[in-house]
C-alpha positions in Angstrom: 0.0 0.0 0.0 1.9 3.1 -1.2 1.6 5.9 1.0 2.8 9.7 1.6 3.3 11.3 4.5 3.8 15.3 3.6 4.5 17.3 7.0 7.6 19.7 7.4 7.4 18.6 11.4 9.8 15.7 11.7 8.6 13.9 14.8 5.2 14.1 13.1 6.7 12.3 10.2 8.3 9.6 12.2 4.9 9.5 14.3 2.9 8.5 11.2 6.0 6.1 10.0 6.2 4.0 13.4 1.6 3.4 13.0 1.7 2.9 10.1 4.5 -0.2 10.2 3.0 -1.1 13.8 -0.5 -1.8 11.5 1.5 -3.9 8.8 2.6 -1.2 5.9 6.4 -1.6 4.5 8.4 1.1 5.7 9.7 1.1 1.4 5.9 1.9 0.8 6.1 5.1 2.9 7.4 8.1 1.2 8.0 11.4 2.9 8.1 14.5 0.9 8.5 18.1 1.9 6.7 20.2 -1.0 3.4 20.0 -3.2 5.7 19.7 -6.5 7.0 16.4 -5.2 3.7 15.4 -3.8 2.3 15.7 -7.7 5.2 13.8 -8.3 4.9 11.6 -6.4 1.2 10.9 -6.6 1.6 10.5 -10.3 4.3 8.0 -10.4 2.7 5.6 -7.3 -0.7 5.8 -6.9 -0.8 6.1 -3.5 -3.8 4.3 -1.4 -3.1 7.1 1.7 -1.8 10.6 1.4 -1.1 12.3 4.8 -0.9 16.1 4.7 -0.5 18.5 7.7 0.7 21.7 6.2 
């Protein structure tokens, strides 16, 4: 299940990581991104099933 995580907080990010793997997603599937031009990017090239954003 690709996911996204975009949040400029860091602990947020690493938050968000540590559930998500604790409920069973691959830590390769999460992607962390900083900016919406990567996040179109991004969304483009994986599909993602989850998109967290907390900007």
């Amino acid at each position: 299940m690709p996911t996204i995580i975009m949040d400029s907080c860091s602990y947020t990010r690493l938050g968000l990581t540590d559930y998500l793997t604790s409920h069973g997603v691959k830590k390769r599937h999460i992607n962390a991104i900083e900016d919406i031009d990567s996040l179109h990017e991004k969304c483009s090239k994986l599909n993602p099933s989850l998109v967290f954003i907390n900007e």
